[in-house]
C-alpha positions as CSV (number, residue, x, y, z in Angstrom):
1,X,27.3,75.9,73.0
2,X,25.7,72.3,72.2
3,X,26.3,70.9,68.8
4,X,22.8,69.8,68.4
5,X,22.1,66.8,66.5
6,X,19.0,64.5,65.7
7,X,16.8,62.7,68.3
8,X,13.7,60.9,68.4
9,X,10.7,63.0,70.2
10,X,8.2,61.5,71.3
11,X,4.7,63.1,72.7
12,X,2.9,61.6,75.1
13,X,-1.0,62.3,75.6
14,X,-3.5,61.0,77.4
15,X,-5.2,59.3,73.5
16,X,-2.3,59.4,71.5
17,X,1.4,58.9,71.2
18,X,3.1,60.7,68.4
19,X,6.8,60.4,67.1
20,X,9.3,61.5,65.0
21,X,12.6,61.8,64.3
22,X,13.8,65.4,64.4
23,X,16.5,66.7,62.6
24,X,18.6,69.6,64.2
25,X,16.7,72.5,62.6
26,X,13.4,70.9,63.5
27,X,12.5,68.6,60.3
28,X,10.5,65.8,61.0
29,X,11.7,62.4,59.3
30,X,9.8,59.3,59.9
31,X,6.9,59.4,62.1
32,X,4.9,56.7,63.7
33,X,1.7,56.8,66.0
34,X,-0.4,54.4,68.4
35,X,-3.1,54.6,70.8
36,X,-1.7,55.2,74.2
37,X,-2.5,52.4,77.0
38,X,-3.4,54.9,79.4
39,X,-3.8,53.2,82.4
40,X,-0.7,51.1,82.6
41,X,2.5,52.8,82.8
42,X,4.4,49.0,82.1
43,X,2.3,49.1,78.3
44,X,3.1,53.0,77.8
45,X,6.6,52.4,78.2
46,X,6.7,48.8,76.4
47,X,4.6,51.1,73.6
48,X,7.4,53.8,73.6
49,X,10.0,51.8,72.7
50,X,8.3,49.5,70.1
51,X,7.8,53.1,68.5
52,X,11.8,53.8,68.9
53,X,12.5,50.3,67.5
54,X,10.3,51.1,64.2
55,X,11.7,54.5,63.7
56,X,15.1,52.9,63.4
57,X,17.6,56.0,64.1
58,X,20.3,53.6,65.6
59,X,21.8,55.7,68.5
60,X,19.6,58.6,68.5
61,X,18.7,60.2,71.8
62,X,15.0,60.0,72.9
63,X,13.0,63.1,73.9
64,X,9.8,62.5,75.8
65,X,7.0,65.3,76.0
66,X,4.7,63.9,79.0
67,X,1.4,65.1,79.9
68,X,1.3,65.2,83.5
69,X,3.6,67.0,86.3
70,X,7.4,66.2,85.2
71,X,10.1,66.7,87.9
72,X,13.8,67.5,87.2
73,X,14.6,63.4,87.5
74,X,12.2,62.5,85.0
75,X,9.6,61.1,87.5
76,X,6.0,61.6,86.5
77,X,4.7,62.7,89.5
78,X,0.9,63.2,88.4
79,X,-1.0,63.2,85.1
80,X,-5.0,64.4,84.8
81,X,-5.2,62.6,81.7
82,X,-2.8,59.4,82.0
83,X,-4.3,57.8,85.2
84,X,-1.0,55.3,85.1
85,X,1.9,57.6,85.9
86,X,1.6,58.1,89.3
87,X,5.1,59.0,90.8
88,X,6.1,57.0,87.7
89,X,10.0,57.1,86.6
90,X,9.6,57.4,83.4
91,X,13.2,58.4,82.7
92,X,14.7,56.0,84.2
93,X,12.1,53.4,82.9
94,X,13.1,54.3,79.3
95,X,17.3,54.5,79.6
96,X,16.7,50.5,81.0
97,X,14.2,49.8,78.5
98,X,16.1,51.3,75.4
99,X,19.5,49.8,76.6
100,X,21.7,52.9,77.0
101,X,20.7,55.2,74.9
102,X,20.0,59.3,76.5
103,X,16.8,59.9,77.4
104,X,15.5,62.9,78.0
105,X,11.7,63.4,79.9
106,X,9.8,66.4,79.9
107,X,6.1,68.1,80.7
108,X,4.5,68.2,76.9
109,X,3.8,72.3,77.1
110,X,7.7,72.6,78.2
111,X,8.5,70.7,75.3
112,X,6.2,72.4,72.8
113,X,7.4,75.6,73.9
114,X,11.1,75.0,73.0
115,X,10.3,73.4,69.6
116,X,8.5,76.8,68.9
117,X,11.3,78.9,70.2
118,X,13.8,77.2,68.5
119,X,12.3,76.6,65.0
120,X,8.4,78.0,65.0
121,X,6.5,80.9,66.4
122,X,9.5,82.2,68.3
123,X,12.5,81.8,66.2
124,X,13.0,85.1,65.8
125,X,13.1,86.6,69.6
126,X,15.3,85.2,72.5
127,X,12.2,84.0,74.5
128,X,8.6,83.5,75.1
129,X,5.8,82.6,76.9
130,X,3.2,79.4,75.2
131,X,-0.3,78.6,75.9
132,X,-1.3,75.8,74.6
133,X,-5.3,76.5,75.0
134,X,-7.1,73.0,74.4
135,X,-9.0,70.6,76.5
136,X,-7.2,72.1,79.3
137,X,-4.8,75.4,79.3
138,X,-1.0,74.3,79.4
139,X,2.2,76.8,79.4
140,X,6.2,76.8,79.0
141,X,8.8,79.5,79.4
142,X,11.7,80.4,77.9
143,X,13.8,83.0,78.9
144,X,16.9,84.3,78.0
145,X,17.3,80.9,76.0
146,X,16.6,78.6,78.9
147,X,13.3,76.3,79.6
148,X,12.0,77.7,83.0
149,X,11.4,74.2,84.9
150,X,11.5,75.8,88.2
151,X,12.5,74.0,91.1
152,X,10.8,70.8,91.0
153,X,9.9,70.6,87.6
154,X,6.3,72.5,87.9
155,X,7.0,76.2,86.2
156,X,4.4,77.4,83.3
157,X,1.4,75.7,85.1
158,X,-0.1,79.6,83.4
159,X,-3.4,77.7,82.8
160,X,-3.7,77.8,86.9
161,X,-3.1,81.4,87.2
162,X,-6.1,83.0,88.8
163,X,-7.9,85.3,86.8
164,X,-11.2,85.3,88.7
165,X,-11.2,85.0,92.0
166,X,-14.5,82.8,93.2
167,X,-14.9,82.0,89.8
168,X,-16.0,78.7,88.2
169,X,-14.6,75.5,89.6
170,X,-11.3,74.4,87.9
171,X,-10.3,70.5,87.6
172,X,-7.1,71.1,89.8
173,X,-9.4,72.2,92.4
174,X,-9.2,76.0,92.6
175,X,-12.2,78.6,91.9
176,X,-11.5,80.9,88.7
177,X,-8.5,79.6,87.3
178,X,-7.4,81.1,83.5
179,X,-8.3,77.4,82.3
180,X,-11.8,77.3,84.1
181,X,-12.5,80.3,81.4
182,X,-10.1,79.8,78.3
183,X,-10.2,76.5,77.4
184,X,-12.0,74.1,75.1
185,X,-13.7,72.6,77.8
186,X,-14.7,76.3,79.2
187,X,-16.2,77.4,76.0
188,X,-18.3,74.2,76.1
189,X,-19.7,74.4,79.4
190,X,-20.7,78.3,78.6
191,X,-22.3,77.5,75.6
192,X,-24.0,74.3,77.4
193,X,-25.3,77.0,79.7
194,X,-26.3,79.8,77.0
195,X,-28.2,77.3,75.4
196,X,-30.0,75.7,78.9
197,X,-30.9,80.0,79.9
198,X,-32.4,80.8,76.0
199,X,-29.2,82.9,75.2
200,X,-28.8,81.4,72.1
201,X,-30.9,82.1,69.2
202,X,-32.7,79.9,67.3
203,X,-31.2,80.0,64.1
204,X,-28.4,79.3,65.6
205,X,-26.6,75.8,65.0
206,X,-25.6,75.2,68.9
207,X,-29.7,75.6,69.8
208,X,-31.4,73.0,71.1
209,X,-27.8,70.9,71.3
210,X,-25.4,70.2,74.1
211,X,-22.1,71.8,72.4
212,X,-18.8,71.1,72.9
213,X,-15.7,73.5,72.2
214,X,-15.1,72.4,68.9
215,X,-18.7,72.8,68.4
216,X,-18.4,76.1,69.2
217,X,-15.3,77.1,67.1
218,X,-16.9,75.8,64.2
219,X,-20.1,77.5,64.5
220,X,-18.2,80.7,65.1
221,X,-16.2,80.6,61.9
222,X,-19.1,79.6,59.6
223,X,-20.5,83.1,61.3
224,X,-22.4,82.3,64.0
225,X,-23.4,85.6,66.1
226,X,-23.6,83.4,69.3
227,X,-21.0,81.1,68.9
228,X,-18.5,84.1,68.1
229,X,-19.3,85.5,71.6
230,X,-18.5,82.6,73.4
231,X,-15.4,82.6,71.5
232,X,-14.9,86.3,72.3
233,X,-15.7,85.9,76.1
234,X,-12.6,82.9,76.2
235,X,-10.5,85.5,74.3
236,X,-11.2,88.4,76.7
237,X,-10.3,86.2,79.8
238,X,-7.3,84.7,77.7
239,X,-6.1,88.8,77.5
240,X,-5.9,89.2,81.4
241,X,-4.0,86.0,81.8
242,X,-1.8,87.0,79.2
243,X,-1.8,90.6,80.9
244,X,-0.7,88.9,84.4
245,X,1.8,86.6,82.5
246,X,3.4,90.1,81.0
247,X,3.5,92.2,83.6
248,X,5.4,89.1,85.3
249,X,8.0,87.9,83.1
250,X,8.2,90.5,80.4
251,X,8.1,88.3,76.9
252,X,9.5,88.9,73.5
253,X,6.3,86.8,72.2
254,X,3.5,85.0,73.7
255,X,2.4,82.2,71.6
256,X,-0.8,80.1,71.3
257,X,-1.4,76.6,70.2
258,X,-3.8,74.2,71.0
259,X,-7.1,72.9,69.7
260,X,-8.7,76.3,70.5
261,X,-6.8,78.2,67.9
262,X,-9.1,76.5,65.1
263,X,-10.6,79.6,66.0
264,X,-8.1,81.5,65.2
265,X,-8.5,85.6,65.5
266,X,-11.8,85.3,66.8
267,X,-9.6,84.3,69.9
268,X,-6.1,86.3,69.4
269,X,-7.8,89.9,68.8
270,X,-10.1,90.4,71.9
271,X,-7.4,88.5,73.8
272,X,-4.5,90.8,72.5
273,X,-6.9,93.9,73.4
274,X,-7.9,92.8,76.9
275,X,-4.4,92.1,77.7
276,X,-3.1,95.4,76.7
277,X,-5.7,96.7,79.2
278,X,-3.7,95.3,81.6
279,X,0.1,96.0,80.9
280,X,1.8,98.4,83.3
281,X,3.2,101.1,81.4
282,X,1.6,100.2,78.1
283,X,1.7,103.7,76.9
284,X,5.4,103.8,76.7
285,X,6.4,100.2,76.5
286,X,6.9,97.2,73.6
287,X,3.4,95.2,74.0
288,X,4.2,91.7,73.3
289,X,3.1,90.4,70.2
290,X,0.1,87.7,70.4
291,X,1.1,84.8,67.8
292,X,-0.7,81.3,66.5
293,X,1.4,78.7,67.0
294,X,3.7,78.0,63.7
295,X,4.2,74.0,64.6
296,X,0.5,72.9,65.3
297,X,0.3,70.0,66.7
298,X,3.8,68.4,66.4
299,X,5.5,71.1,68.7
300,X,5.3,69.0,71.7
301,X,7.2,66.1,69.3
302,X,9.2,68.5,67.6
303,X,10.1,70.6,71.4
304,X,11.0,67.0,72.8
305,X,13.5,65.8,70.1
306,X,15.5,68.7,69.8
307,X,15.4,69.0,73.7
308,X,17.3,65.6,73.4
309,X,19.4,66.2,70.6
310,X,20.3,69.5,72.3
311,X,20.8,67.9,75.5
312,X,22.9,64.6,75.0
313,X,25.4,66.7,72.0
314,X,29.3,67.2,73.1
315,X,30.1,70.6,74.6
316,X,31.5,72.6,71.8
317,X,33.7,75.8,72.8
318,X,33.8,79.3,71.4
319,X,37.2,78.5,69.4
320,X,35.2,75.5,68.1
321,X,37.7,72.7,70.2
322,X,35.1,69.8,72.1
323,X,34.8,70.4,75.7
324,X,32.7,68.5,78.3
């Protein structure tokens, strides 16, 4: 097994870029944060290593978290929310930049899923399946104590699973995908829409507005009949992805993050009902447990340093002698 030691992760969002260095049992040390230059991959990457420079762990390998389709080499093929990383290689870009030192580049929801298997909502099983449920509806996989990256890089895309068949446009292009339903910007386009048809009544504090997701969350926990049904109708379509995803891989634990969970069981329990519906052999079998996210927000920094810490350590053999 790897030796793990600390690393620098790094997350990578289309607003944001958010740092840390990450001990080997997940602590986060210093941190730093800037706007990211989202259109220019040359000032992203310039950005990236100003931020290793200030952190100032001499030597430490650097885990990036990217939003946007990763392949195996690093390369950045595409990214809905970074319009300058196109075919961008962003791994390669880094080891010159940072002069030498590992470098390790990653999808953000991969990332976040291994922080939380190896020190948050997961720590405790040998696996799992995250949804990250924000803006958009990102996944990672672990199995069996491996990242499932697939082939070229493009595994746990879950928030393109098709739920709904001639359903509601998705932004990737497809009709009725689990993200055109689930997400934050789902729930605001439904309530958008309760509101235009007189759905919503007129006590309630998304009448007469043009609510967003976040909107919409908080008018559900301060009790808000309408708001909480909106919420319940994500949750119900979250349960049949989450059914698909189980009768599929099989999970330990599925775990949710993302901006969406400010909602918390208002989401989880219809969603852990409707995917029970859906389990083959749910009578006799372990359901998967439905979990909130333990890291928040810093899983996809916490996932990304320990992916590089993990992945850069020396070989260390059974007897405890260094290998390769």
């Amino acid at each position: 097994m790897a030796a793990a030691r600390a690393g620098i992760g790094i997350d990578v969002g289309g607003t944001k870029i958010a740092a840390g260095v990450i001990g080997p049992d997940g602590t986060v040390g210093a941190r730093s944060r800037r706007d990211t230059p989202a259109a220019d991959a040359d000032a992203i990457a310039r950005t990236i290593a100003e931020v290793v420079e200030e952190l100032d762990a001499p030597g430490a390998p650097v885990g990036v978290g990217a939003a946007g389709h990763v392949d195996l080499e690093g390369v950045v093929r595409t990214s809905p929310n970074v319009p300058g990383w196109v075919r961008e290689p962003l791994q390669a870009r880094l080891e010159q930049t940072l002069e030498g030192r590992p470098v390790v580049v990653a999808n953000d929801a991969d990332a976040a899923a291994w922080g939380e298997y190896r020190c948050g909502g997961a720590a405790d099983v040998d696996g799992l399946v995250l949804l990250t449920v924000g803006t958009g509806v990102g996944g990672g996989v672990v199995i069996g104590d491996r990242l499932l990256r697939g082939a070229d890089g493009g595994a746990g895309e879950v928030g393109h699973l098709i739920v709904d068949e001639g359903g509601p446009r998705c932004n990737c292009g497809n009709l009725g995908c689990l993200e055109a339903h689930a997400s934050g910007t789902a729930i605001g386009r439904k309530a958008r829409a309760a509101v235009a048809e007189g759905h919503v009544r007129s006590t309630s504090p998304l009448s007469g507005r043009a609510p967003g997701g976040a909107e919409v969350s908080r008018a559900a926990l301060d009790g808000d009949p309408d708001a909480r049904e909106i919420i319940a109708e994500a949750g119900r379509w979250l349960g049949v992805g989450l059914g698909a995803l189980g009768n599929v891989l099989d999970p330990p634990v599925f775990v949710i993050g993302g901006g969406v969970m400010a909602a918390g069981e208002l989401l989880l329990a219809p969603a852990r009902e409707a995917m029970v519906e859906r389990l083959l052999g749910r009578e006799t079998r372990a359901v998967p447990p439905v979990r909130a996210s333990a890291l928040g927000s810093d899983a996809g920094m916490i996932g990304a340093g320990l992916l590089a810490g993990e992945s850069t350590a020396p070989r260390v053999s059974a007897d405890g002698a260094g290998g390769a």
